[in-house]
C-alpha positions in Angstrom: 2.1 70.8 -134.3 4.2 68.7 -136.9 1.9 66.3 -136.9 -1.2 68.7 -137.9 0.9 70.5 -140.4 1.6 66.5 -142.1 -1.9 65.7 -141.3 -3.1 68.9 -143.4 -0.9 67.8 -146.0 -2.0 64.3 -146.9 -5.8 65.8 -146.2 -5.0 68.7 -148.9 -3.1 65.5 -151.1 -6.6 63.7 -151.2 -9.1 66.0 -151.8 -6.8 67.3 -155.2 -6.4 64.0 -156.3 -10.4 63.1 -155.7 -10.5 66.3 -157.9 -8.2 64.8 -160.3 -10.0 61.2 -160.3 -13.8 62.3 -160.4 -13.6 65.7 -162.2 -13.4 65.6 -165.8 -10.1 67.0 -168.0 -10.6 70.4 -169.4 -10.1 69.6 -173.9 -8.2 73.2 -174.8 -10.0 74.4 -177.8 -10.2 78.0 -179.8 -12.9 80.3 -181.1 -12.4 83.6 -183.4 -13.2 86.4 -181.6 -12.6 89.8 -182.6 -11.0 88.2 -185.7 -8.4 87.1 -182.8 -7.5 83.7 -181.7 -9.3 82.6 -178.3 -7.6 79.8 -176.6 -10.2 78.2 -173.8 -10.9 75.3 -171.6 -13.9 72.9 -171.7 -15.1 70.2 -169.6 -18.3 69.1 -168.5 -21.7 68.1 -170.4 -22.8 70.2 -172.9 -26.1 70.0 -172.3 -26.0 71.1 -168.2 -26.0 75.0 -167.3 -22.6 76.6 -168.0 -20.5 78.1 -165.9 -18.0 80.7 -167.6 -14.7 81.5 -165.1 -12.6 84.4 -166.3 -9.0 84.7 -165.0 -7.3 88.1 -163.4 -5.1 90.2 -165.0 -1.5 88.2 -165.7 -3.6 84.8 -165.2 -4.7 82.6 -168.3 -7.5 79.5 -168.1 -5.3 77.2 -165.8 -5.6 79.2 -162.9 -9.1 77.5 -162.9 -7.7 74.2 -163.4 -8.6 72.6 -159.9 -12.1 74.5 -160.1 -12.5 73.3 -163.7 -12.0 69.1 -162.5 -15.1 70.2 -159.7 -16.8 72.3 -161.4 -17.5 69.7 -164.4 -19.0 67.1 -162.3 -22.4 69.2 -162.8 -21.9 72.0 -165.0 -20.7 72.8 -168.8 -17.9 74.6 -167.8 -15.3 77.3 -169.9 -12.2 79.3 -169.4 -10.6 81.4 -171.5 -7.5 82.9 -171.8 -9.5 86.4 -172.3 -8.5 88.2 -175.1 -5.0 89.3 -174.6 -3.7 86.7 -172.2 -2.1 83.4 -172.4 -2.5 81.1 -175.5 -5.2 84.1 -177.5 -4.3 86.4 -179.7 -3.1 90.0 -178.3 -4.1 92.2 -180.6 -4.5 96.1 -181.0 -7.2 97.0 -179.0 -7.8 99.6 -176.3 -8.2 97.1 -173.4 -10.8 98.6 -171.0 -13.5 96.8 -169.1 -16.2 97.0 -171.8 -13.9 95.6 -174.5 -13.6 92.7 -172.0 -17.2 92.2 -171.6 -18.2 93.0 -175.2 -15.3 89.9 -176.5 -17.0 87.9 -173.7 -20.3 88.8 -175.3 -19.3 87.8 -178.8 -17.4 84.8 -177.2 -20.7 83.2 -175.8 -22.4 84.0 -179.6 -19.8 82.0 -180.8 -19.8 79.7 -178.4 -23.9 79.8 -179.1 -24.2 80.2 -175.4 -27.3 81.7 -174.3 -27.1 82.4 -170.4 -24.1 81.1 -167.9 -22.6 81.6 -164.6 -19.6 84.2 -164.5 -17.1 83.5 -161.9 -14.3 86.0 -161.9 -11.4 86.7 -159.9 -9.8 89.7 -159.6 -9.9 91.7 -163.2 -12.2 89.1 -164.2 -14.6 89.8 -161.4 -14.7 93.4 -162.9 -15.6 91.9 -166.5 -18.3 89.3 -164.9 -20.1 92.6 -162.7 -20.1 94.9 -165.8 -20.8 92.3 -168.5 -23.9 91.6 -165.6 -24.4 95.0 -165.9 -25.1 95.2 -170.0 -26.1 91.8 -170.6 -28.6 91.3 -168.0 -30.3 88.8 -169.8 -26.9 86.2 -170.9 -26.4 85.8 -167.3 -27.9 83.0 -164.7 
């Protein structure tokens, strides 16, 4: 059983570091949203389909970061720190769902993305489903 568990390990050790060695490093750049400071993560090709993942509530952008290093072997890909969390701004808003999905609206404007792929977990799941929801046509 020792044996499986060291096995698993060194397998587990491999397959991050393949992530590490063939996946490309997220650049951390900002956007105004809101008039806030929006901290995100970008990696990837620019010109490939974009994948946007949003973080749960108490996360940030690096809770992505193994997904990112995949993720950006064939896709544009972007994580925020959603308005509120981690490096952006916190400012005075009432933070419901729909402000979520409205700053994610005006953060692919700014962004001068047209459509992507939401990924969420948790909290950002619910953004990604109602942001699906009223912007039928900005998602893939």
């Amino acid at each position: 059983m020792k044996i499986l568990k060291n096995l698993t390990a060194v397998y587990l050790w491999i397959f991050i570091l393949s992530l590490a060695i063939f996946g490309q490093a997220p650049q951390e750049k900002t956007a105004t949203v809101f008039g806030a400071k929006i901290r995100y993560l970008e990696a990837g090709d620019a010109a490939k389909p974009t994948v946007i993942l949003l973080h749960g509530l108490g996360a940030q952008a690096e809770s992505w970061q193994l997904n990112i290093a995949a993720l950006s072997q064939n896709y544009r890909v972007i994580a925020p720190d959603q308005i509120g969390f981690g490096k952006s701004d916190k400012p005075l808003l009432k933070y419901r769902v729909g402000t979520y999905a409205d700053f994610l609206d005006k953060f692919m404007s700014e962004l001068k993305i047209e459509k992507a792929s939401l990924v969420g977990n948790s909290m950002g799941g619910w953004v990604a489903g109602f942001f699906a929801i009223k912007y039928p046509l900005k998602v893939e």
